[in-house]
TORVEXDO-776853 format. One record per residue: x, y, z of N, C-alpha, C, O in turn; residue in three letters. Coordinates in steps of 0.02 Angstrom, whole numbers, padded with zeros to 5 digits, always signed. Each point is the difference from the previous one (the first is absolute). Layout:
N
XYZXYZXYZXYZALA ...
//
This chain:
203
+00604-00291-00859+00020+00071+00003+00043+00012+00061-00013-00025+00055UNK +00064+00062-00066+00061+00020+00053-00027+00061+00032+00004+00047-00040UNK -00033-00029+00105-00007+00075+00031+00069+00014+00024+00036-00040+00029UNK -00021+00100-00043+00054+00025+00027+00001+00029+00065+00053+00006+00031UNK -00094+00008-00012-00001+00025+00070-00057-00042+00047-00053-00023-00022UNK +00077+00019+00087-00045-00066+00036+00008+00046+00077+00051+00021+00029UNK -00138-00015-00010+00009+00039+00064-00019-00062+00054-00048-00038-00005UNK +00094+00039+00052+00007-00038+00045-00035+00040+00058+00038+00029+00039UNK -00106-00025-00027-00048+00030+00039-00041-00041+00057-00019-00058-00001UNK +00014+00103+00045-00051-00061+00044-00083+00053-00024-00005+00061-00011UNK -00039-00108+00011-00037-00033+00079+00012-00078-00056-00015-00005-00059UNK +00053-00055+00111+00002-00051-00042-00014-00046+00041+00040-00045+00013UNK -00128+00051+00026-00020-00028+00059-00066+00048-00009-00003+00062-00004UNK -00054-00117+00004-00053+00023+00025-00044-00047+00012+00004-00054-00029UNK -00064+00072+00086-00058-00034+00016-00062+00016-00035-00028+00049-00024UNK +00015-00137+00034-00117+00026-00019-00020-00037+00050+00030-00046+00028UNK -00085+00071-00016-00021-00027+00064-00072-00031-00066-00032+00025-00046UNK +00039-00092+00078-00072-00036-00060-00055+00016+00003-00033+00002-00052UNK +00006+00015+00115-00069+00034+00030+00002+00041-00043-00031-00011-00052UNK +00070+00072+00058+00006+00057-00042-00015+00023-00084-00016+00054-00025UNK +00028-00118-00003-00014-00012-00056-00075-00012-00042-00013+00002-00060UNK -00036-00017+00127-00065+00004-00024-00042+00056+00000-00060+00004-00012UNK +00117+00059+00035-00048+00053+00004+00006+00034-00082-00028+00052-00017UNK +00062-00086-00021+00018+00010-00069-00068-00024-00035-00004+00002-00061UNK -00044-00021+00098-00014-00062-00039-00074+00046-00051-00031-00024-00047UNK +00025+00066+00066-00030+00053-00048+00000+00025-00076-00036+00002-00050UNK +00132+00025+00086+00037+00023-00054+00025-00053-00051+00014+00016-00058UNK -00010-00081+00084+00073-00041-00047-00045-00059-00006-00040-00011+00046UNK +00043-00034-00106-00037-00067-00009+00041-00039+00048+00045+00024+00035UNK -00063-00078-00035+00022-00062+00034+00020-00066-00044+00016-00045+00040UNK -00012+00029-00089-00022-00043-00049+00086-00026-00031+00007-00057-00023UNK +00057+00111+00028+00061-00028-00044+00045-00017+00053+00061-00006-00010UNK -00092-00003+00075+00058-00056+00046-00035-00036+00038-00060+00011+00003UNK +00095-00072+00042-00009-00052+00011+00015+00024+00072+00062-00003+00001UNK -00086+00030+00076+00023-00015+00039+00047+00052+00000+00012+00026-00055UNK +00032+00005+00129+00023+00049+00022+00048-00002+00001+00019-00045+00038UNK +00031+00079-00066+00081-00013+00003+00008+00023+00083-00034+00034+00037UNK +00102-00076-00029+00028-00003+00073-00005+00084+00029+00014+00040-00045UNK -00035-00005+00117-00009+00075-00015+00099+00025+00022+00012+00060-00009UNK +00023-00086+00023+00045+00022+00004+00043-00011-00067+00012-00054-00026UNK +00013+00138-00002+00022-00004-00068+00050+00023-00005+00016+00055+00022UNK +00027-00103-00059+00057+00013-00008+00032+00007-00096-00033-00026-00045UNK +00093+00060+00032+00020-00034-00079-00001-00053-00023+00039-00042+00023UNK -00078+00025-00073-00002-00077-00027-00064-00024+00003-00029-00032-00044UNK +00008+00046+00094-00082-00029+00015-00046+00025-00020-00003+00060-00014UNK -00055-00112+00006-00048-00002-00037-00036+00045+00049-00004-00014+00060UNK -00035+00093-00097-00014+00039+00045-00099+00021-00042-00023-00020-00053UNK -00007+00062+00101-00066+00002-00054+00028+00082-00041+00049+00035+00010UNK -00098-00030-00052-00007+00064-00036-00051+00006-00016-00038-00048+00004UNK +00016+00112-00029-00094+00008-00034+00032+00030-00045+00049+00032+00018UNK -00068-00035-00090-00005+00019-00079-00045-00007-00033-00047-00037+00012UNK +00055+00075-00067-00066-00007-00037-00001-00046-00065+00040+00003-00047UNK -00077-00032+00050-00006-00064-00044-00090-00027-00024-00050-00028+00023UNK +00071+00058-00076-00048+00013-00066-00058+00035+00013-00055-00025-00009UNK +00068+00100+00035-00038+00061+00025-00019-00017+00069-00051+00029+00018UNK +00078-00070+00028-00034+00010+00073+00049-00031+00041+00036-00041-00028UNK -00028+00050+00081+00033-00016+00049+00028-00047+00018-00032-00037-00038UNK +00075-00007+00070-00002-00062+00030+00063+00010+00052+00038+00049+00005UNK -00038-00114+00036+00058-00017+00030+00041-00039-00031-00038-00042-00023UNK +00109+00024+00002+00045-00051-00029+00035-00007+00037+00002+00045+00042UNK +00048-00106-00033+00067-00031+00039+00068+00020-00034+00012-00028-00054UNK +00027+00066+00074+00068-00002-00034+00078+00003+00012-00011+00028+00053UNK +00054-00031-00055+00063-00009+00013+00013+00069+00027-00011+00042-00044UNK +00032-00013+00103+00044+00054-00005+00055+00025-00014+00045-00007+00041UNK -00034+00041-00098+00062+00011+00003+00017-00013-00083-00002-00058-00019UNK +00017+00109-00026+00007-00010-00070+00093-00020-00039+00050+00034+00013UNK -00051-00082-00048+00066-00034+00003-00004+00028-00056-00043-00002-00044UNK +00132+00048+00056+00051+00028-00054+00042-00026+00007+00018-00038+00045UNK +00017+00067-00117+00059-00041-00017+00041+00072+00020-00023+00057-00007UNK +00104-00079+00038+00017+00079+00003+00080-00048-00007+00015-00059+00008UNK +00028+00133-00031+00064-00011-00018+00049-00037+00053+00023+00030+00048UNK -00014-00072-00056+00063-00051+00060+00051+00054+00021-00009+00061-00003UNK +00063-00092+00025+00057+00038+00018+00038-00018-00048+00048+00039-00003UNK -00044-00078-00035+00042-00027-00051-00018+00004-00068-00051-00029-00019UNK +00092+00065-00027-00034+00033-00056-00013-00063-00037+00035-00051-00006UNK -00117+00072-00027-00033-00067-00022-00045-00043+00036-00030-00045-00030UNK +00021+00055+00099-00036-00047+00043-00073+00043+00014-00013+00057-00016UNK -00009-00083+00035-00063+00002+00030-00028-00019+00072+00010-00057+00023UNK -00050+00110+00016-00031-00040+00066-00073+00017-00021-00012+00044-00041UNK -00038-00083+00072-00050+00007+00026-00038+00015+00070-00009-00041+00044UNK -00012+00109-00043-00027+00025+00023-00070+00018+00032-00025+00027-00049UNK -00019-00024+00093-00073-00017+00018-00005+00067+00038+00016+00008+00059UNK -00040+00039-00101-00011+00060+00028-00063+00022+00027-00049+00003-00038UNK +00045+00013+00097-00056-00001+00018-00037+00073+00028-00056+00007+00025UNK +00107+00042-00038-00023+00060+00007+00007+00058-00043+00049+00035+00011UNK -00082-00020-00050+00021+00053-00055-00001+00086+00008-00046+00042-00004UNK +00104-00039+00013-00002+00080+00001-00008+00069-00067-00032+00051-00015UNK +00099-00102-00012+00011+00060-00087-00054-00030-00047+00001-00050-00035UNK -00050+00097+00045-00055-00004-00035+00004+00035-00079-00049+00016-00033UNK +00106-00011+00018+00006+00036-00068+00051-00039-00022+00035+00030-00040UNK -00015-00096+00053+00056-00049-00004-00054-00044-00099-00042-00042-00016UNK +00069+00073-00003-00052-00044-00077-00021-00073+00012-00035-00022-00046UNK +00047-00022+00097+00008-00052+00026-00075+00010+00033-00056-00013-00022UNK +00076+00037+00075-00082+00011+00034-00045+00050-00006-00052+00012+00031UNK +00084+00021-00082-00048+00057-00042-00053-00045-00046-00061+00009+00006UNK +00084-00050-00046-00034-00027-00041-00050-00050+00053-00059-00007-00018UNK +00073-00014+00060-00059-00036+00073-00042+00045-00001-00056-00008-00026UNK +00072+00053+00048-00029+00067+00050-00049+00012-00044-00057-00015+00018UNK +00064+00041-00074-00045+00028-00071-00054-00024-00025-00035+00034-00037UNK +00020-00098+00055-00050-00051+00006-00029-00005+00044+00022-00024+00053UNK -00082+00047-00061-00054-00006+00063-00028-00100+00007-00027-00024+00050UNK +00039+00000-00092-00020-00061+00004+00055-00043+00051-00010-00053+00031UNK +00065+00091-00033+00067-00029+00046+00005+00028+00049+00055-00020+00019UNK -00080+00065+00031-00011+00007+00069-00061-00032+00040-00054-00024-00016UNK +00078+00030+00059-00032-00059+00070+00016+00045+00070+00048+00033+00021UNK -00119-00051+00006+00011-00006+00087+00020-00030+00017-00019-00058-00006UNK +00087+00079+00050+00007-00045+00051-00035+00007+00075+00009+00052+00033UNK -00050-00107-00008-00013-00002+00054+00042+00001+00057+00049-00036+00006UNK -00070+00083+00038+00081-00030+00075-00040+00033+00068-00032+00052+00002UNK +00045-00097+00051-00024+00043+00057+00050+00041+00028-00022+00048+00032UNK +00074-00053-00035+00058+00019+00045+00067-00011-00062+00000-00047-00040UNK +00048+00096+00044+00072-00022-00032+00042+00001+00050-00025+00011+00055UNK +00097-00021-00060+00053-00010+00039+00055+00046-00032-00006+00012-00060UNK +00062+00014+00096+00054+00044-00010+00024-00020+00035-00032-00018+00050UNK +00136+00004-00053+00031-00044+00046+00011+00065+00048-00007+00060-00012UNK +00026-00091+00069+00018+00053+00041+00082+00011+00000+00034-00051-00003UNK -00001+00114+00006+00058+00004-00025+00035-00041+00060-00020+00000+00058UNK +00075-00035-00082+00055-00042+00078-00026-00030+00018+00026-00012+00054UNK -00094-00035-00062-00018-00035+00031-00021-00056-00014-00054-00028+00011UNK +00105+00012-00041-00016-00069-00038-00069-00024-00045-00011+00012-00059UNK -00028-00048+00103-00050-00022-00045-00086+00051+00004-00053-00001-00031UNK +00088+00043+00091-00055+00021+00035-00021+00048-00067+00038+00016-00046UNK -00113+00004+00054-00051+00028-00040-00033+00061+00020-00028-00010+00054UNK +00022+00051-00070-00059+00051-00004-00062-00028-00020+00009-00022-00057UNK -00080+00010+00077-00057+00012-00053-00046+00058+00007-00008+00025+00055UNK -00022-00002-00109-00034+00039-00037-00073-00001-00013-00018-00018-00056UNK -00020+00031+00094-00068-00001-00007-00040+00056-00050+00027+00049-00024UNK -00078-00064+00016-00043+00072-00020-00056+00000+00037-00028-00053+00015UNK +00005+00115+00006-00039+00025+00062-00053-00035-00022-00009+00003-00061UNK -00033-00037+00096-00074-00038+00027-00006-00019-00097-00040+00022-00041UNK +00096-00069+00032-00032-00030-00056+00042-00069-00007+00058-00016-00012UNK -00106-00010+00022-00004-00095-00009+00043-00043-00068+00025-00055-00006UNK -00033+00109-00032+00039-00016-00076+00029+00057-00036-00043+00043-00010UNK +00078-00033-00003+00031+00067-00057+00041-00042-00053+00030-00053+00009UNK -00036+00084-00057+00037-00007-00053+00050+00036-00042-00019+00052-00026UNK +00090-00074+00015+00055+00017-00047-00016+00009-00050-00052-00025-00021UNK +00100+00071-00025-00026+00003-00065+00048-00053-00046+00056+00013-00022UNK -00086-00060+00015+00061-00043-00058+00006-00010-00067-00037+00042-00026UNK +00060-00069-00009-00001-00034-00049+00014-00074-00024+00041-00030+00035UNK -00055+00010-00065+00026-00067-00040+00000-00018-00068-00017+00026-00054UNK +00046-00082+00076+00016-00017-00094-00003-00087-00010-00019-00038+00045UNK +00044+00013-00122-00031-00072+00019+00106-00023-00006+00044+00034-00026UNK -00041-00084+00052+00081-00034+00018-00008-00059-00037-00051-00012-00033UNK +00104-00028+00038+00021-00082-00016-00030-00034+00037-00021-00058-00005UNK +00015+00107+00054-00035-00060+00065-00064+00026+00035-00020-00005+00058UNK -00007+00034-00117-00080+00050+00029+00007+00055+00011+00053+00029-00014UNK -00103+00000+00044-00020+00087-00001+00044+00000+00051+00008-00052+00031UNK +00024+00105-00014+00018+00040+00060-00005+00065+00007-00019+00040-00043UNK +00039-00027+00104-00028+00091+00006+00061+00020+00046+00030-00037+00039UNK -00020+00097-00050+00029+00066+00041-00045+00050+00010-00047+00015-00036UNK +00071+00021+00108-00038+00059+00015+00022+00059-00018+00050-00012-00033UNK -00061+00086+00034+00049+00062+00005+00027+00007+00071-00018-00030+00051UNK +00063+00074-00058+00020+00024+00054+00008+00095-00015-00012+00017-00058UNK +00025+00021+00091+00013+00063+00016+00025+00018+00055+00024-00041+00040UNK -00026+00106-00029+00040+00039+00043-00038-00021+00058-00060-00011-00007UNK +00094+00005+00073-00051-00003+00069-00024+00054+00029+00029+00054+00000UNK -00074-00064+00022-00022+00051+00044+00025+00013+00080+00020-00051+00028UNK -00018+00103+00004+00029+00012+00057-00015-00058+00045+00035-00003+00051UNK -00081-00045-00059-00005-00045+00056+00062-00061-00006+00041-00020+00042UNK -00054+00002-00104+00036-00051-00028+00086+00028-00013+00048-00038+00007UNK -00043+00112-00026+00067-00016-00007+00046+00016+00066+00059-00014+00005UNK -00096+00043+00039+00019+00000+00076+00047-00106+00023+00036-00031+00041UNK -00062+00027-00084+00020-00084-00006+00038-00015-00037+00060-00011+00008UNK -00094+00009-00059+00049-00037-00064-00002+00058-00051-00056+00007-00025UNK +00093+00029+00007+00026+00070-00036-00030-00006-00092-00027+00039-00039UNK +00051-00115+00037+00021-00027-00094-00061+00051-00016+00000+00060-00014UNK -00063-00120+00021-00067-00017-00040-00068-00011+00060+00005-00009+00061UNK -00062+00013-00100-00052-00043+00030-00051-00034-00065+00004+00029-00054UNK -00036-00070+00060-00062-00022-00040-00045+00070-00017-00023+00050+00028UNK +00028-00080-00086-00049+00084-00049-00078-00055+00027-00008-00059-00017UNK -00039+00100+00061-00040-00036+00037-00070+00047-00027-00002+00061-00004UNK -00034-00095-00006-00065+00056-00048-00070-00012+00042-00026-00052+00020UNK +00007+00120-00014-00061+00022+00011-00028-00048-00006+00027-00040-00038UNK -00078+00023+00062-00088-00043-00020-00016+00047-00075+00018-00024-00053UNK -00039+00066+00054-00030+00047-00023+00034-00019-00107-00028-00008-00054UNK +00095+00010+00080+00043+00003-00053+00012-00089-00032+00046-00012-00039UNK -00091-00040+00062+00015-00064-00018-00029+00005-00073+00034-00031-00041UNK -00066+00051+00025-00026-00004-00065+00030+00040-00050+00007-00024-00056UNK +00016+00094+00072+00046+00049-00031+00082-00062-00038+00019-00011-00058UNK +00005-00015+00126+00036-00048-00014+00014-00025-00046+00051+00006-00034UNK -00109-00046+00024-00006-00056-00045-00024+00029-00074-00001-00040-00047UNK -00014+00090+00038-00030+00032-00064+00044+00069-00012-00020+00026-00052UNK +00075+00014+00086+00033+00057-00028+00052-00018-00044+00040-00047-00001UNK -00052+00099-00039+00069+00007-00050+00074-00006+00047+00012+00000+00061UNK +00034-00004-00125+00043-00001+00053+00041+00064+00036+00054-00004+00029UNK -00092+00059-00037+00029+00047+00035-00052+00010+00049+00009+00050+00034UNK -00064-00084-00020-00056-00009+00057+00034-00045+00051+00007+00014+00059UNK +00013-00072-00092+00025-00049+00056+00067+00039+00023+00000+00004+00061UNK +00064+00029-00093+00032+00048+00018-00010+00033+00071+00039-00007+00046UNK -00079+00033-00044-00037+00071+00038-00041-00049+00071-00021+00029+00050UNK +00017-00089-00059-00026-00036+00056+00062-00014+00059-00006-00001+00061UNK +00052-00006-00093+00069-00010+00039+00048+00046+00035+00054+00027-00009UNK -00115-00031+00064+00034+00060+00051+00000-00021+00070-00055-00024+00010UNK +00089+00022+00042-00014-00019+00050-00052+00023+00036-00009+00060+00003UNK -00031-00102+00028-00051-00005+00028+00016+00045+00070+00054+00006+00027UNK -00124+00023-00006-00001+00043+00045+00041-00031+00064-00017-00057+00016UNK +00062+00084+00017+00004-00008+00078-00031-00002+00056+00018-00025+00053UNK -00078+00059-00068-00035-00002+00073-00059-00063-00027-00043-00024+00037UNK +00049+00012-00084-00051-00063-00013+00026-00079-00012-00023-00044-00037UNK +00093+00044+00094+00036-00049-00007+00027-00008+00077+00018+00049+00033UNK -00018-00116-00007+00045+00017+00062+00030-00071-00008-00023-00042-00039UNK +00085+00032+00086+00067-00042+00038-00023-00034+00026-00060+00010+00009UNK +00088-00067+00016-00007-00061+00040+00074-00024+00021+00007-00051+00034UNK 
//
């Protein structure tokens, strides 16, 4: 399938801190991976997620970043694409993701990154106030080359766009992890809002 439109968005950088990951260990099985993906995450890499798989929870390993096919510059061609942040949520492409509660996933992250403008490689990161783990709202799907996942993105909030103006990670409540994974799709809709400002700080 050809998407016609491809948002070139950050946060395309984030951390898990591994410690962090056992405070999941309540909420999320343990049982569909092998061992801790590397915690510094980048596109391409094998990153964790929690989904639901066959009425209950788990953790899985997966690719970040979902490969489209999108129109070349040359009529007739084709590129491939690894999108890793989804904004147009009414795109029939990731409408039909979205609409499926069986195809969204947590993403785990302690911290994200936003480049800093002019400054080459340098970074912003992004915490959430006195919490060890938070989670993105994502999705996935299955590839040629296995499952992979994308997150949402939305509008920023005053902390974040004081920084980076675009976007931030559609970043969800505790409260709302389960809403997540089980709303229609005008529930998961309505989750994608930027997250409070004063319950976020800079580094």
């Amino acid at each position: 399938m050809i998407a016609s439109r491809y948002h070139f968005l950050m946060c395309n950088h984030y951390r898990n801190n591994p410690e962090a990951i056992s405070t999941w260990r309540e909420y999320i099985g343990w049982d569909l991976y092998d061992g801790l993906p590397e915690p510094d995450l980048w596109p391409k890499r094998q990153a964790l997620v929690a989904r639901t798989v066959e009425g209950r929870k788990a953790l899985d390993k997966m690719a970040w970043g979902v490969p489209l096919a999108l129109a070349g510059k040359r009529p007739g061609t084709t590129i491939t694409k690894h999108v890793t942040n989804v904004r147009n949520l009414a795109s029939p492409f990731w409408k039909a993701i979205l609409a499926e509660p069986l195809q969204r996933c947590l993403v785990p992250f302690s911290s994200f990154a936003e480049p800093q403008t002019g400054a080459g490689r340098a970074e912003h990161w992004f915490t959430v106030n006195d919490a060890l783990l938070s989670a993105f709202a994502g999705i996935w799907r299955a590839s040629d080359s296995g499952n992979v996942f994308a997150f949402l993105t939305c509008e920023p909030n005053p902390l974040v766009a004081a920084l980076h103006p675009k976007a931030m990670p559609v970043i969800l409540h505790t409260d709302d992890y389960d809403e997540w994974l089980s709303a229609d799709y005008a529930g998961a809709c309505e989750l994608a809002v930027p997250y409070p400002s004063q319950m976020m700080k800079v580094e």
